[in-house]
C-alpha positions in Angstrom: 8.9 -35.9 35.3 7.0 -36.5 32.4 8.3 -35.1 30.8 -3.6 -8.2 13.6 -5.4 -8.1 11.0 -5.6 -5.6 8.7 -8.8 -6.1 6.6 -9.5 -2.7 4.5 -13.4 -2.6 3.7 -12.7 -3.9 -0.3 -10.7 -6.6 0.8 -13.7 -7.5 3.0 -16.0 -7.7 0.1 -13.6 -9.8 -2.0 -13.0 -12.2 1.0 -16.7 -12.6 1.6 -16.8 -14.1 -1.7 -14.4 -16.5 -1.3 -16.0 -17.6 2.4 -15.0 -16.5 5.5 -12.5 -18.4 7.7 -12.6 -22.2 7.9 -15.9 -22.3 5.8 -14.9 -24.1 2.9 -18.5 -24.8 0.8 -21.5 -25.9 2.6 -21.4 -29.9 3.6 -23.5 -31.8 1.4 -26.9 -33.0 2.7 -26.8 -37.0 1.5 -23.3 -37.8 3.3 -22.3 -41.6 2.7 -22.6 -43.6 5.9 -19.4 -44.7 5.3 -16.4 -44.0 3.2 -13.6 -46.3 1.8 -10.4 -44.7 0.7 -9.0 -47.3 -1.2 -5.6 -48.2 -3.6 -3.6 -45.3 -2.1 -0.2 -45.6 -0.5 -0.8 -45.4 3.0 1.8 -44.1 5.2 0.0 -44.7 8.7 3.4 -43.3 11.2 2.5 -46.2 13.3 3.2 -49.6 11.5 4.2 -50.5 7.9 3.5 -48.2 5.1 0.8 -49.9 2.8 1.5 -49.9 -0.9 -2.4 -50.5 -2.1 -3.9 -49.3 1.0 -7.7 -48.9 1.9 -9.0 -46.6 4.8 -12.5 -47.3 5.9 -13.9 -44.0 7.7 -17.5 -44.0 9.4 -18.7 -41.6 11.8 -15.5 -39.3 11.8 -13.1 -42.2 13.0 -11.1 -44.8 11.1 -12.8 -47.7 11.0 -10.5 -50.3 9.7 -7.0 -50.0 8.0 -5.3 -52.6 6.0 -4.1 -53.9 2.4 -6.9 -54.0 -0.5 -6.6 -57.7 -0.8 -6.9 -58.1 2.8 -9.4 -55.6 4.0 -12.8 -55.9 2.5 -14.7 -52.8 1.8 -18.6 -52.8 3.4 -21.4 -52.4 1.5 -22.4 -49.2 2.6 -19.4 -47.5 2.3 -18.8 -44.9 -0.8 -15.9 -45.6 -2.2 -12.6 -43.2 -3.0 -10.3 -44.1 -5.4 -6.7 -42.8 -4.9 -4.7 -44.5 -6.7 -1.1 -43.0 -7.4 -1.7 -40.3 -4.4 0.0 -40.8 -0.7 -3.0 -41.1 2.4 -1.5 -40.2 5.7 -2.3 -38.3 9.0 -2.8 -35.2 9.1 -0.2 -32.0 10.4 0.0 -31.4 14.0 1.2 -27.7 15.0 2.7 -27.5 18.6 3.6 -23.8 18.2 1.7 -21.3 15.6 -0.3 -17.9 16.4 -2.7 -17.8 13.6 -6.1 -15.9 14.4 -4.7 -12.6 14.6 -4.2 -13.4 18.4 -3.0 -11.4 21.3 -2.6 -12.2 25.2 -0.7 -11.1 27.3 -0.3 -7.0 28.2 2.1 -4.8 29.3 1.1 -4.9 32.8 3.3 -7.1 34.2 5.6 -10.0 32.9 3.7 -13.2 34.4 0.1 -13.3 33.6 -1.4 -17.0 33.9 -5.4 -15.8 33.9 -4.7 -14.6 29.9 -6.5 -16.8 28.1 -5.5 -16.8 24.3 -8.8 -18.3 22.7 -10.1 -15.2 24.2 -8.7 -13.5 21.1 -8.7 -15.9 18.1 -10.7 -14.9 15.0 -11.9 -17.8 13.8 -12.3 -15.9 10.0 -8.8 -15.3 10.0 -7.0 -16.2 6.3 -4.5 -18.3 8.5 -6.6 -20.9 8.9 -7.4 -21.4 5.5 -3.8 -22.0 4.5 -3.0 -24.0 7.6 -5.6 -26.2 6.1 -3.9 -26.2 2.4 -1.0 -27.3 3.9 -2.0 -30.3 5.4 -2.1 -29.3 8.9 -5.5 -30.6 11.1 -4.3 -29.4 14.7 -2.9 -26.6 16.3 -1.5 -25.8 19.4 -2.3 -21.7 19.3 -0.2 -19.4 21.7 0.6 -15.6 22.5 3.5 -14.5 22.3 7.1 -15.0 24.4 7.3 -11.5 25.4 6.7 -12.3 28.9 8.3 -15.1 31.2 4.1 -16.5 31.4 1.9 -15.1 28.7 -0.9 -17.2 29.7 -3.0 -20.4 28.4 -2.8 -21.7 25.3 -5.4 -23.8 23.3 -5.4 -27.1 21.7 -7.7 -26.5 18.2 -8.7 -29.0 15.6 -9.5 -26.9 12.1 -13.0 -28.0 11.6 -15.0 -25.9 9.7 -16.1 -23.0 11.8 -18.0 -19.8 12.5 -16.8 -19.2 16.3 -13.9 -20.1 18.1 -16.1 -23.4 20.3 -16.3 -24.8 16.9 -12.5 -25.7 17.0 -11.9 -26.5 20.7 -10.5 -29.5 21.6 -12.4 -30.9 24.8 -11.1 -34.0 26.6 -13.7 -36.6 28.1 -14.6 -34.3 31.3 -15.5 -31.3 28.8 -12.3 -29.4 29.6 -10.7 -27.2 26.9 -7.4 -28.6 26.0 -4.0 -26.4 26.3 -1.2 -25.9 27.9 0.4 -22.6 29.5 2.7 -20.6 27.3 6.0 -19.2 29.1 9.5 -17.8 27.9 12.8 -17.2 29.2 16.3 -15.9 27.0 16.2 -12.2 25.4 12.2 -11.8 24.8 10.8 -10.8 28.2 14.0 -9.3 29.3 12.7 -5.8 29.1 14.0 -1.9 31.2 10.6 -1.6 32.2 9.3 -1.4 36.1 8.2 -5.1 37.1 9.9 -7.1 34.3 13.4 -9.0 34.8 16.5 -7.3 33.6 18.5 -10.2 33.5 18.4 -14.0 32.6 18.7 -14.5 36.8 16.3 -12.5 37.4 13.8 -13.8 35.4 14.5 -17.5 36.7 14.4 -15.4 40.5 11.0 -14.4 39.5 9.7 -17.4 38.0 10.8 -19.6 40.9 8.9 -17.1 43.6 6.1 -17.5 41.3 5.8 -21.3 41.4 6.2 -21.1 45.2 3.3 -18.8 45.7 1.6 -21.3 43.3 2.1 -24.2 45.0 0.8 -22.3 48.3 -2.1 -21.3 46.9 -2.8 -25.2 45.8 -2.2 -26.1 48.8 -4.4 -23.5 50.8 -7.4 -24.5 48.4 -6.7 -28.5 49.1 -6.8 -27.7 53.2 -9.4 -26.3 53.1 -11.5 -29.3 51.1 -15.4 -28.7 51.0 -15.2 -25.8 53.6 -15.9 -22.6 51.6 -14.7 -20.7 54.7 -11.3 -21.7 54.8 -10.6 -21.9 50.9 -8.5 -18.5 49.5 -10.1 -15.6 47.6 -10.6 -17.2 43.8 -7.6 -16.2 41.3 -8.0 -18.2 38.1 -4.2 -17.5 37.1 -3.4 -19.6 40.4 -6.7 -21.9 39.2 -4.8 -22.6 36.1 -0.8 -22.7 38.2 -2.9 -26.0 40.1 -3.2 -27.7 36.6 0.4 -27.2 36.0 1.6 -28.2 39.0 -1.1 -31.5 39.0 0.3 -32.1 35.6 -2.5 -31.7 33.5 -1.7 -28.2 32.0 1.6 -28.5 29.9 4.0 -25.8 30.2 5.2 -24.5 26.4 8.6 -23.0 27.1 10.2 -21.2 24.7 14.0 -21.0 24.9 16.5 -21.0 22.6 20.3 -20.8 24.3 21.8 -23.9 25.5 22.3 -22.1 29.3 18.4 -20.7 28.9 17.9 -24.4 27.7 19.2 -26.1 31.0 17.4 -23.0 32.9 14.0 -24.8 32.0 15.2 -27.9 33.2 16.1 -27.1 36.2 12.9 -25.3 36.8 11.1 -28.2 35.6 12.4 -30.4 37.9 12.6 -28.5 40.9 8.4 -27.4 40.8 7.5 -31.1 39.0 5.9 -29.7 36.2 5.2 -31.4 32.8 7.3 -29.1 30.0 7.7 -29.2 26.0 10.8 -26.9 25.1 10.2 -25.0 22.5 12.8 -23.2 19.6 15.8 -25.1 21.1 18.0 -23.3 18.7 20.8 -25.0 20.9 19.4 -28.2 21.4 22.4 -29.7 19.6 25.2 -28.3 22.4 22.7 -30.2 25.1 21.4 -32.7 23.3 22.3 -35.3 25.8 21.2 -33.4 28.7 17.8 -32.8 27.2 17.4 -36.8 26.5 18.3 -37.8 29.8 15.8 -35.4 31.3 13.0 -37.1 29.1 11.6 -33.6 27.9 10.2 -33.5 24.7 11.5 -30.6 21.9 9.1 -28.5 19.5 11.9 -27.1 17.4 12.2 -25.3 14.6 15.0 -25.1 11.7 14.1 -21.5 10.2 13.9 -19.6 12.8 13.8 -15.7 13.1 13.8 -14.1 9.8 16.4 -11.1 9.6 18.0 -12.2 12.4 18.0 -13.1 16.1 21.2 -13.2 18.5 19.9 -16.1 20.3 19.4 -18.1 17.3 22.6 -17.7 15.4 24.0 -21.4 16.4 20.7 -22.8 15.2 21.9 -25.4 12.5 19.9 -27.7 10.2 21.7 -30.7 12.1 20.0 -30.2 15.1 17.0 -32.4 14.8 19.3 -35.4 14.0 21.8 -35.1 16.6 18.9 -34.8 19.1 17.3 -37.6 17.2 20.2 -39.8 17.9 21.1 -38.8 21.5 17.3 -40.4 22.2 15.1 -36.8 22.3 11.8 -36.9 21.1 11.5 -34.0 18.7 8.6 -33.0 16.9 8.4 -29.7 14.6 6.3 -26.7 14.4 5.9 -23.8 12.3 5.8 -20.7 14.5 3.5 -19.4 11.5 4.2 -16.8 10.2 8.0 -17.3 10.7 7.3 -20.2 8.4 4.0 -20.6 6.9 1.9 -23.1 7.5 1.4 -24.5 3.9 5.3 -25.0 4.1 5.7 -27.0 7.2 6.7 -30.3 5.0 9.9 -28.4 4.1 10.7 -28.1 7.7 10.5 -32.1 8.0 12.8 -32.1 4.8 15.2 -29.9 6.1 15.6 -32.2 8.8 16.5 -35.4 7.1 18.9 -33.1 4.9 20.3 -32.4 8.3 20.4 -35.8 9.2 17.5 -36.8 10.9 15.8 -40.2 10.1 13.0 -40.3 7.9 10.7 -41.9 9.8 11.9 -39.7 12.6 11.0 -36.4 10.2 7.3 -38.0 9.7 6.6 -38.9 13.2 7.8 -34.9 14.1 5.3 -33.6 11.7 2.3 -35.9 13.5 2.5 -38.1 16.3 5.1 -36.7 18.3 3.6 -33.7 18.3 0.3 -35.4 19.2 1.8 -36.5 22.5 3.1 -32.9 23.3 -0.5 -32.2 23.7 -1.8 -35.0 25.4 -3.5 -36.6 21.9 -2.2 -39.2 21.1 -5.0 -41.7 21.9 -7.1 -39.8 19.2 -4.5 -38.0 16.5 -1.5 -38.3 15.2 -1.3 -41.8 13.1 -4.0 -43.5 11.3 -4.9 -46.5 13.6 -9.0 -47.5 13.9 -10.3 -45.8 16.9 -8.7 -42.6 15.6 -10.0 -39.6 14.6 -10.4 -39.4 10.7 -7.8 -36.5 10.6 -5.8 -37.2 7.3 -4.4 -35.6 4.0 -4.0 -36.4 0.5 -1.1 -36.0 -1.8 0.5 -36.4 -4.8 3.9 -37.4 -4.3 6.6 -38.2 -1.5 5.9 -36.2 1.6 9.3 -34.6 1.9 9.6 -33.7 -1.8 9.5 -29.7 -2.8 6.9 -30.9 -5.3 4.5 -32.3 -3.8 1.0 -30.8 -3.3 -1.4 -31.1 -0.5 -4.7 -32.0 -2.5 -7.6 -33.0 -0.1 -7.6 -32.3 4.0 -9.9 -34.1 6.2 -11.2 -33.6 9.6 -12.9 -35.8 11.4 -14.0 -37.8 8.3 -15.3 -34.4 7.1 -13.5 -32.1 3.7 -12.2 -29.1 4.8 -9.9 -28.4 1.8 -10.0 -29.4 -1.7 -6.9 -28.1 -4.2 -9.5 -28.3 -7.0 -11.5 -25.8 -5.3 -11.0 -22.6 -7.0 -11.6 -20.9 -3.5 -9.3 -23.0 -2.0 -6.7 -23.0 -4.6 -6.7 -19.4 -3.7 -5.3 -20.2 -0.2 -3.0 -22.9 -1.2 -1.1 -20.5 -3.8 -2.2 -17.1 -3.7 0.5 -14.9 -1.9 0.5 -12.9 1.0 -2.7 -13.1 3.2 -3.8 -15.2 0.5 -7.0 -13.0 0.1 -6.7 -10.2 1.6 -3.9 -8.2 3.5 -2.7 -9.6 7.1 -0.3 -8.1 9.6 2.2 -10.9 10.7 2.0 -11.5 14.7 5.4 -10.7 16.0 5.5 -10.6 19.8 8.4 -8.8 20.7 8.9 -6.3 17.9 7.2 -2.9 18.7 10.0 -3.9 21.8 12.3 -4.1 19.8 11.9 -0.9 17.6 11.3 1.1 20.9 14.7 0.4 22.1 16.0 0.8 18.9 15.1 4.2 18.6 16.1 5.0 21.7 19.7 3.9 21.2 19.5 5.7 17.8 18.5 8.9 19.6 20.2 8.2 22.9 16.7 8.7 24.8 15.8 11.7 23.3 12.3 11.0 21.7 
């Protein structure tokens, strides 16, 4: 097994001045054919890091990588000086929900036809400080609410006035994403048609997959003959890339007995799954490993507090790290926010994760979770020129994100008085945002009626 915005009319005016979304200043007109990033410290994740490095970047993909003395720099390339700054990939998110997203309803807790790019606004302030803080792709999801809460989406943060400006195809034009699901507290729920119970939930998942699999099955019987092939359900058209592998299955879980749940799932309906939270990844640490399932994890978890994540220790990435898991970490923005997602790397290797092994979580590990490494992830010719700029170590509280590219192409520049604004300013960074929590007008609805026993 292989493995709600809130956007009052005068904060609308003021954002408008600032530019919407991931518009960061028009691109200019006479664009180099080339460009040579030179004397920086290169950290590339893959290979050696490179003291006086030089990048050559032409058509949106590196070119050539290598020592200044070794590497000479064309003639038609413009060349970037960055000496005393730190060149390396850029961020890869496997778990955020900026866009002011929603999927799934309240109609029923398994809904694989919910699209979430359906949803996304691409103006949204998130993206601008997803961009200040160094991250270049993100794996955007609804909410774990519901044992499936439908498709997610694989985005690169180019700039953009639509959504199709930051979809990730792959070479047969299909969007990129995987298929978000959840099991532990979240889409336990007293309402008709959801589980009650952590059994139940695995109960209903597991009849799910069944009627899944016979629905791929119908469609592959009946071949070319129209007549025989089942009514069209695109939830089951997207269950057949699970099961075929190509759709990965996000699961968030956080217990270590909700952690072996997905496991078993996993292995008993073949499907390709990333666990996601692992709060308890350190009590099955081993277990994980041996099953060769990649962990999106996250050390910060569930601001004002979260049953299921009270074990959740800052040790956790190491110990996995050593029992042979390959971790990569996300941001869940906004439980943390994407222009901090280097501290979540630093808490790591304060935990006692490996350096390197904190670097390669923040980019190509996360890369492979989605099926991208052959184009992101670590700068290596052939790749796409996603990378970042900045001024000291990459795991120090100090250092600053200054430059972000995509594709060879600026998106943010710390000089930029506009995008200064996202990289500092405080909350929504512009103008007022409601913070996507899934599960809590849940929560405050039970919570009242325990507080009133019922009587509303």
């Amino acid at each position: 097994m292989r493995c709600k915005t809130l956007c009052p009319a005068a904060a609308v005016v003021a954002l408008a001045a600032v530019g919407w979304g991931l518009v960061a200043g028009a691109a200019t007109a006479d664009e180099p054919a080339a460009r040579a990033f030179v004397n920086a410290h290169i950290i590339p994740i893959e290979g050696e890091e490179i003291e006086r490095g030089v990048m050559i970047v032409r058509d949106g993909r590196i070119e050539a990588i290598g020592h200044v003395d070794e590497l000479a720099v064309p003639r038609d390339a413009q060349r970037v000086d960055l000496a005393g700054r730190i060149l390396m990939p850029g961020l890869i998110c496997t778990h955020s929900h900026i866009g002011g997203i929603g999927g799934a309803d309240q109609s029923g807790p398994i809904q694989p036809d919910v699209r979430v790019y359906d949803s996304i606004n691409v103006r949204d302030s998130g993206f601008r400080r997803a961009v200040a803080g160094g991250l270049t792709t993100l794996n955007i999801m609804s909410g774990s609410g519901h044992l499936l809460s439908g498709q997610t989406v694989y985005v690169k943060l180019r700039r953009a006035e639509t959504i199709d400006d930051l979809l990730i195809h792959d070479e047969d034009g299909w969007i990129m994403g995987g298929m978000k699901m959840a099991n532990g507290t979240n889409p336990i729920r007293d309402r008709a048609s959801f589980p009650g119970s952590r059994a139940r939930a695995a109960a209903l998942m597991r009849q799910f997959f069944i009627k899944a699999q016979e629905y791929r099955d119908r469609v592959a019987r009946a071949e070319e003959d129209e007549s025989k092939r089942p009514a069209r359900d695109i939830g089951m058209d997207a269950m057949i890339e699970v099961l075929d592998g190509r759709r990965i299955v996000h699961f968030h879980t956080h217990r270590h007995d909700d952690i072996m749940t997905v496991l078993r799932l996993a292995e008993e309906f073949d499907f390709r799954v990333v666990l996601h939270h692992v709060s308890d990844g350190w009590a099955v640490a081993d277990e994980i490993a041996a099953a060769g399932v990649p962990s999106s994890i996250i050390l910060i978890d569930a601001p004002g507090g979260k049953l299921e994540a009270k074990h959740l220790i800052l040790e956790t990435a190491g110990i996995m790290e050593k029992a042979g898991a390959q971790i990569a970490f996300h941001t869940d923005d906004y439980i943390t926010d994407s222009r901090l997602f280097f501290r979540m790397a630093a808490l790591g290797v304060r935990g006692g994760m490996s350096r390197e092994g904190a670097l390669r979580a923040l980019t190509i590990n996360g890369a492979k979770m989605m099926d991208l490494e052959d184009r992101i992830g670590s700068l290596e010719p052939g790749k796409d020129a996603d990378f970042i700029v900045l001024d000291g170590d990459p795991l120090s509280v100090y250092t600053k994100v200054l430059e972000t590219w995509i594709e060879g192409e600026r998106v943010f520049d710390r000089s930029d008085e506009k995008d200064h604004l996202h990289a500092v300013g405080g909350y929504g960074a512009g103008y007022d945002q409601m913070p996507y929590f899934c599960c809590f007008q849940q929560y405050m609805s039970a919570l009242i009626q325990q507080q009133t026993g019922g009587q509303q």
